[in-house]
N, C-alpha and C positions, 0 to 999 in steps of 0.2 A: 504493500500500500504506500510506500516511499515515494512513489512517482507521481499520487495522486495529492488532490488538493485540496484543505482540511473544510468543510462546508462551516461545522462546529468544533471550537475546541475549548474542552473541560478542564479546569487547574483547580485540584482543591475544593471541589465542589461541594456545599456543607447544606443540609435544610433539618433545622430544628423544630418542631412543635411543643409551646410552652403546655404543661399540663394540670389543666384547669383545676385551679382550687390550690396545687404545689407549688410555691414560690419556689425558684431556680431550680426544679423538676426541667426536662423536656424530652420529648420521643424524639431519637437519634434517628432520621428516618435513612438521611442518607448523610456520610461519616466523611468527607473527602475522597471523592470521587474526582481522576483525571484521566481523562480521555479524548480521542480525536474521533472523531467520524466523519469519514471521507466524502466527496462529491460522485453520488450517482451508487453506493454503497448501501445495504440492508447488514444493518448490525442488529443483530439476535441480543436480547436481555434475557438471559433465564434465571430461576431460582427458586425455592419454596415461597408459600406465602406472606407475605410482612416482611422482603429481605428489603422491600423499600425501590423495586422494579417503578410500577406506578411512578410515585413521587419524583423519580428520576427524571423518565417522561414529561411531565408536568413541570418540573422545575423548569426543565431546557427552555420551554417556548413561555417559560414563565406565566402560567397562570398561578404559580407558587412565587411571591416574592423570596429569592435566596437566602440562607442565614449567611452565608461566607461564599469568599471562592470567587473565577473567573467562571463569563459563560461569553467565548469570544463567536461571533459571527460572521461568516465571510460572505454572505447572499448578496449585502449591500456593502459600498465604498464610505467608510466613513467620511471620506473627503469629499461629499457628493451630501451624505444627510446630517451632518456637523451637530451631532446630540450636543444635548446641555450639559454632558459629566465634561466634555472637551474644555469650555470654557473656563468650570470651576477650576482646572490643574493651568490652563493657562494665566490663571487673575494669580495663582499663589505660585507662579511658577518654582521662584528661588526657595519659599519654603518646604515646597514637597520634593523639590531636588536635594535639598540636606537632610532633611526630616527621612527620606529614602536612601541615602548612604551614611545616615545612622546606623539607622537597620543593620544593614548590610555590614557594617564595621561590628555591631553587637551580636550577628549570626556568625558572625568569623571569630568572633572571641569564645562563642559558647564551643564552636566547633573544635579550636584548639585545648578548650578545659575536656571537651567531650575525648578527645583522641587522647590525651593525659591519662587519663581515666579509665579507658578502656585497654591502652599498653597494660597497666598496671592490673587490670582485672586479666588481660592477656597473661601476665605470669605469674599471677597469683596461686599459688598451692591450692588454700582456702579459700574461695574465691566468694562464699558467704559476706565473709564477712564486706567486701566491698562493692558487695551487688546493688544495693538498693542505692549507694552513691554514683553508682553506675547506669544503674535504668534512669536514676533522677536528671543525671548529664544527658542523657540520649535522648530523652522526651524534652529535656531546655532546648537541645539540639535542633532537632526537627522542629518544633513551634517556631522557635527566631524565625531559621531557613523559611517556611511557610510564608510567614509575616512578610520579611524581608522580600522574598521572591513576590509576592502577589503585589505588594506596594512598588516596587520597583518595576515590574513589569507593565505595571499600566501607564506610569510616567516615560518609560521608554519609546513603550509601543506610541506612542503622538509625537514625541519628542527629537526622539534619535538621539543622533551623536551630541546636541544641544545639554544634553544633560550633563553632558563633560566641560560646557563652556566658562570663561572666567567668569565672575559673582558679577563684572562690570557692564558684561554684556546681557546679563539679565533682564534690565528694565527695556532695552531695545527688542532684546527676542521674544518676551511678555507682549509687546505695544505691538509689533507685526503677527503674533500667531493672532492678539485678540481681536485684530480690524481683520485678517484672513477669515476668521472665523465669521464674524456677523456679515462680511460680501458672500461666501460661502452658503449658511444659510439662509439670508435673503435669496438668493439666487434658488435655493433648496423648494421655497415657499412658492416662489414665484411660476416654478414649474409644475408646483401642484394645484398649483390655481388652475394655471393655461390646461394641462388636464381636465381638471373637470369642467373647465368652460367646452372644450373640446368634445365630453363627453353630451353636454346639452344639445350644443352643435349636432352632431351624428345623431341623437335620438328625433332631432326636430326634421332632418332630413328624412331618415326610416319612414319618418310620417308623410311625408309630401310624395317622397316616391311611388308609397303606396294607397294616396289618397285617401287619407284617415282625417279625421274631425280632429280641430283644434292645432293644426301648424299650417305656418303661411312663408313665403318666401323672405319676408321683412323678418319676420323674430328670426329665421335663420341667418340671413346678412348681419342682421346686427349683433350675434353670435361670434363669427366671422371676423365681423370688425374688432371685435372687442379680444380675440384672442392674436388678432394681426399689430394692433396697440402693446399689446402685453409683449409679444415674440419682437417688438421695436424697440423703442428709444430706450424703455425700461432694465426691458433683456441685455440690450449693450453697454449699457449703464453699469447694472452690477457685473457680467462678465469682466468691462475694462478693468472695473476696480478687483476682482477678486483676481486678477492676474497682475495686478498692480503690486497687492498683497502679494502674493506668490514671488515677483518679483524680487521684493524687500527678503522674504525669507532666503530666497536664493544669495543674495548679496551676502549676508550673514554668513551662511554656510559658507561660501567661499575663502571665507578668513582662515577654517578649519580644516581646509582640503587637504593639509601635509600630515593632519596631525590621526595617529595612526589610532587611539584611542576613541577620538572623535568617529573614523568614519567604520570601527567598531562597533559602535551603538550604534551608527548611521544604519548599518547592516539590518538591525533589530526592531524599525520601525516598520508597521504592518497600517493594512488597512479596514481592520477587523472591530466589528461595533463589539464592546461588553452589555451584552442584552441585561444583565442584573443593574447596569446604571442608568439605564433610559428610566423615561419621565411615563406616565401613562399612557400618556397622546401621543408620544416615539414608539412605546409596545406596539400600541393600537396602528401606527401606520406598517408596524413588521408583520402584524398578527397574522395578515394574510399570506406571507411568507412560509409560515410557521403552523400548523395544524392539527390536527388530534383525530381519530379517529375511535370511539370509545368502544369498551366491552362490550357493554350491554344496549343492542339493538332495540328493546324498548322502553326502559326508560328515559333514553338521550333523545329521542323523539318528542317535540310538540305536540302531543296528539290535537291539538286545537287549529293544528298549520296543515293545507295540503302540502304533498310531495313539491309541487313547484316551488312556494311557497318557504319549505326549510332551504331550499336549494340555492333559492335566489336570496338568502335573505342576505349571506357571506358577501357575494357581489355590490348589492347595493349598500351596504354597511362601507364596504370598501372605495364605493363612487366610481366600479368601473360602469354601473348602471345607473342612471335615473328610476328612482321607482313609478312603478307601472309602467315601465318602457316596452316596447312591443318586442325587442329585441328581444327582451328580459326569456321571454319565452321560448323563445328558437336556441339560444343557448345555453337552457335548461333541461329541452328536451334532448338536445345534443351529448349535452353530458351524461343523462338517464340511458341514453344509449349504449355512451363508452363505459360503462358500468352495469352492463347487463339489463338494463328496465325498458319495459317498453313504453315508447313516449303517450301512450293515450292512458298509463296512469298518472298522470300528472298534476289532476285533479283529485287523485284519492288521497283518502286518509291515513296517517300509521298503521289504524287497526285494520283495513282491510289487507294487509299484508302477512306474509309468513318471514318467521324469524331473519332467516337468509335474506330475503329480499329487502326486509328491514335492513340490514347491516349493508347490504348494494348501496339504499337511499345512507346512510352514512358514510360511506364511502365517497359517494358523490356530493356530499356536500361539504365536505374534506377538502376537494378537490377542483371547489367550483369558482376558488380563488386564486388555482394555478399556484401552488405553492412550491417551493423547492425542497420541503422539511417536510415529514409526517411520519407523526408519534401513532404508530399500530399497537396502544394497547388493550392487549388478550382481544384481539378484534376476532378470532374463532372461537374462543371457548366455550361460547354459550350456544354453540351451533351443533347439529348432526356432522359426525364425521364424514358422511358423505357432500353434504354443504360444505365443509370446510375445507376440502382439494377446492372448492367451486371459487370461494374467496379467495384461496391462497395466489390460484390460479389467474384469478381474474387483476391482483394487486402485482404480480409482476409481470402480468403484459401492461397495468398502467406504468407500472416504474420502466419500461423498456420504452415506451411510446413517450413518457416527458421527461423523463430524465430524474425523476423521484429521486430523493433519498428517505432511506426508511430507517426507522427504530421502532424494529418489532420487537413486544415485549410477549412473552409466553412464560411458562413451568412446564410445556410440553416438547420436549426438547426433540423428539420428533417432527415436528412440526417445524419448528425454529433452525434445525438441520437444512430442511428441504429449500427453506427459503432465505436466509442469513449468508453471506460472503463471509460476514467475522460473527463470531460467538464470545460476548462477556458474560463471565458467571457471577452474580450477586448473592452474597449472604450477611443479612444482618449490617445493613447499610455502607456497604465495599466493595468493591470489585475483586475477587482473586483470581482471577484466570482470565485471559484475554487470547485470542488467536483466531486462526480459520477456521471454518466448520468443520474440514476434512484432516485438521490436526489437530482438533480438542476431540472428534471421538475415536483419530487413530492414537496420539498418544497425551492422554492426556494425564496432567502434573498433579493436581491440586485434589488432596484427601477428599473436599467436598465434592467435586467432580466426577471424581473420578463414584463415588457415591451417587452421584443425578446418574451420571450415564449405565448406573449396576441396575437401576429403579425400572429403566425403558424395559416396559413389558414385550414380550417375547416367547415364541412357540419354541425355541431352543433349550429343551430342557438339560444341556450340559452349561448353559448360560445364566439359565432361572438358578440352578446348586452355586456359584456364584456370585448371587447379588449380596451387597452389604447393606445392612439395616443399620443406617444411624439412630442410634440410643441418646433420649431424651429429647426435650423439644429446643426450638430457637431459643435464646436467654432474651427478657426483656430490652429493647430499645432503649428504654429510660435507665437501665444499668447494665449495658455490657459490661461483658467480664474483663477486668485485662489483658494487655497485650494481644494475642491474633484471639478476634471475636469467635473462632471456632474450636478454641481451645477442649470446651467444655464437651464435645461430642467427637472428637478428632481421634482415632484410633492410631496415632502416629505421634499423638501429642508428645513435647518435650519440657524438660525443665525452662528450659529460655522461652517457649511458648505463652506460659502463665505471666510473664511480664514484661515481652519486649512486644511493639507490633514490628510487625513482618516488615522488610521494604519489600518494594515494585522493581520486580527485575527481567530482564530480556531474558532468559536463560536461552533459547535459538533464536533466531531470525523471524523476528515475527512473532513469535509465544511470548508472554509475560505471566509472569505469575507471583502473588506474594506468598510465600511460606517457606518455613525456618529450616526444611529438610534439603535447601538448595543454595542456603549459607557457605559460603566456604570456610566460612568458620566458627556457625553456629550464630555467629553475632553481627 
């Protein structure tokens, strides 16, 4: 997946839920979660129930505001829709540029006490007695790092090699990012205007073309006019000046061309939105980027709404419609087609449908905002297994025909096989296992794993004398146990498993997995 190009990418992903009635109580739903998912990719989530699959889902396209952590997006150019978190780091420039190689100096200090510590626990005979000063360093360790990296990276990634600049040049590279920014987003604004004038325009024509009541040639010219105004003096206006800006930045940077430092971070500037920082009304303009596709086929349903009706409502929300547009229609039924319905239910209602076909009209209404993202979760399992080849089926001739990226979430890892390029395994709000379909069930690493894949039922009864029955249940969210959350049912468990957690490591090409049995040195 190296050669591919990250759609989303996860650092430290954290969602807490406070619990009601328990002061600093909270469901750990999901623990620091880091990962990538590629452009045009189906990444399988599997796991038992509560390991916090869902929440995942949800968090990404943020109908969950985040507790912690990055959620970088690459659908859209930040330099094109210039959010409000840009601005705040540009007004405090100098501060967050010190305030972040603090950090950074105090993650290097714990690191150095932590390698101290851990030589000495390295040759320690009795190593008791310097354990707990040892786990204590390792966990100051990781947290800093954490801190320091997330803080750091988001000042980078806008920044660049600027972050290295002398303290004098500050108030100059502050004054040019914050006037780039407001040409920028004006210009942002102004093209979603022209848009939707654009869009009245075209619906007023639909009508005339086709001789409908209520459009005339005058309200479309002055449509016309008014988006030919907007794409004029206006439009050149802020272009000039956001290249003006642009300019000014360019001058700056040239100062720093030789310096090797400088165009080090230069390197590390991307163009990637953190969706956890956007404002509502920034969510609301991605949302349609971004989509869901729920379990359950009928309660997700309006039953008060026709099929058209749920279908078109994403559209118009989004202003590629005018409501009541006549168009509205023809590419409603369009879509009920590319999704299996036939267009003359379009008028019906939820109830007169069968489950499957419920889940088709969810599908398409996923779908009917042309998204680049979509959250698939347990979108079969409430289905007949002969319906669910029909869905599986029918979601990756959509993914082949637009170019989808999916996160399909299931516990039927059959299922999530058949349709997944990569497979992450979740337990108890983590990730430990990460890789392809076709190398997590030929070799796969991870205790818990390797446990899912003994479960997949099977007419092979020299397979069935083999399956491993995990003993006891998941441990509470609101108190996992220390060190690796699997500790407590792990048939492999070790001394250093009860209080280190595990790091995240490549052990081949492509495979990652966290657990202590692929240490090289236990630690």
């Amino acid at each position: 997946m190296s050669d591919k190009k990250p759609l989303i990418s996860i650092r430290n992903l954290k969602q807490y839920f406070p619990v009601r009635g328990r002061r600093n109580m909270f469901v750990r739903a999901n623990d620091g979660v880091t990962l990538d998912i590629y452009e045009g990719e189906t990444l399988g989530i599997v796991g038992e129930s509560g390991c916090g699959k869902s929440t995942l889902g949800r968090v990404l396209i943020q109908l969950y505001n985040q507790t912690d952590g990055e959620t970088i997006y690459y659908g859209q150019n930040i330099d094109d829709m210039v959010p409000r978190y840009v601005l705040d780091i540009y007004n405090r420039l100098e501060r967050r540029c010190e305030e972040t190689k603090s950090l950074m100096v105090e993650a290097e200090r714990q690191e150095k006490e932590y390698q101290a510590v851990h030589a000495e626990y390295d040759a320690a005979d009795d190593k008791e007695k310097i354990q707990a000063r040892y786990f204590a360093k390792r966990n100051e360790r990781d947290e800093a790092l954490k801190k320091a990296n997330s803080e750091y990276l988001a000042v980078v990634r806008l920044i660049g090699g600027f972050y290295v600049a002398d303290k004098k040049d500050y108030p100059a590279i502050a004054v040019a990012l914050q006037h780039h920014f407001y040409a920028a987003r004006a210009l942002f604004m102004l093209n979603q205007k022209i848009m939707r004038t654009e869009v009245k325009a075209d619906e007023v024509k639909y009508k005339i073309d086709n001789n409908l009541f209520g459009a005339s040639e005058s309200k479309y010219n002055a449509l016309l006019d008014k988006v030919k105004q907007m794409r004029g003096e206006e439009m050149k206006r802020l272009q000039a000046e956001k290249e003006k800006t642009q300019a000014e930045i360019d001058t700056i940077r040239a100062r720093y061309k030789d310096n090797e430092d400088f165009q080090k971070y230069e390197g590390m500037r991307d163009s990637g939105i953190d969706l956890a920082r956007l404002t509502y009304n920034e969510m609301r303009f991605l949302r349609k980027d971004l989509q869901l596709i729920f379990q359950d086929p009928y309660s997700s349903l309006n039953p008060r709404l026709t099929v058209g009706q749920i279908i078109s409502e994403g559209p118009i929300t989004h202003k590629k419609f005018v409501k009541n547009n006549e168009r509205m229609q023809d590419y409603t039924m369009r879509i009920m087609e590319d999704c299996g319905l036939a267009p003359y239910m379009i008028h019906r209602y939820p109830h007169q449908f069968s489950g499957g076909q419920r889940q088709r009209i969810g599908i398409a209404r996923a779908l009917s905002t042309a998204p680049k993202f979509v959250v698939c979760d347990e979108a079969v399992s409430a289905l007949d297994v002969s319906i669910q080849s029909q869905i599986i089926n029918l979601l990756k001739d959509l993914k082949d025909k637009d170019n989808l990226t999916y996160m399909f979430i299931s516990h039927d890892l059959s299922v999530v096989k058949y349709i997944s390029d990569r497979i992450a395994v979740m337990y108890l709000g983590v990730i430990v296992e990460l890789c392809t379909s076709e190398e997590l069930f030929a070799n796969p690493l991870h205790p818990y794993t390797t446990a899912l894949l003994s479960a997949i039922p099977t007419t092979d009864l020299d397979r069935e004398k083999e399956m491993q029955i995990l003993e006891g249940d998941i441990p509470s969210p609101i108190n996992p146990p220390p060190g690796c959350k699997f500790n407590t049912r792990c048939p492999d468990c070790m001394e250093i498993c009860l209080s280190v957690v595990p790091e995240w490591r490549e052990q081949v090409p492509g495979h990652f997995v966290a657990c202590h049995k692929y240490d090289t040195k236990g630690a």
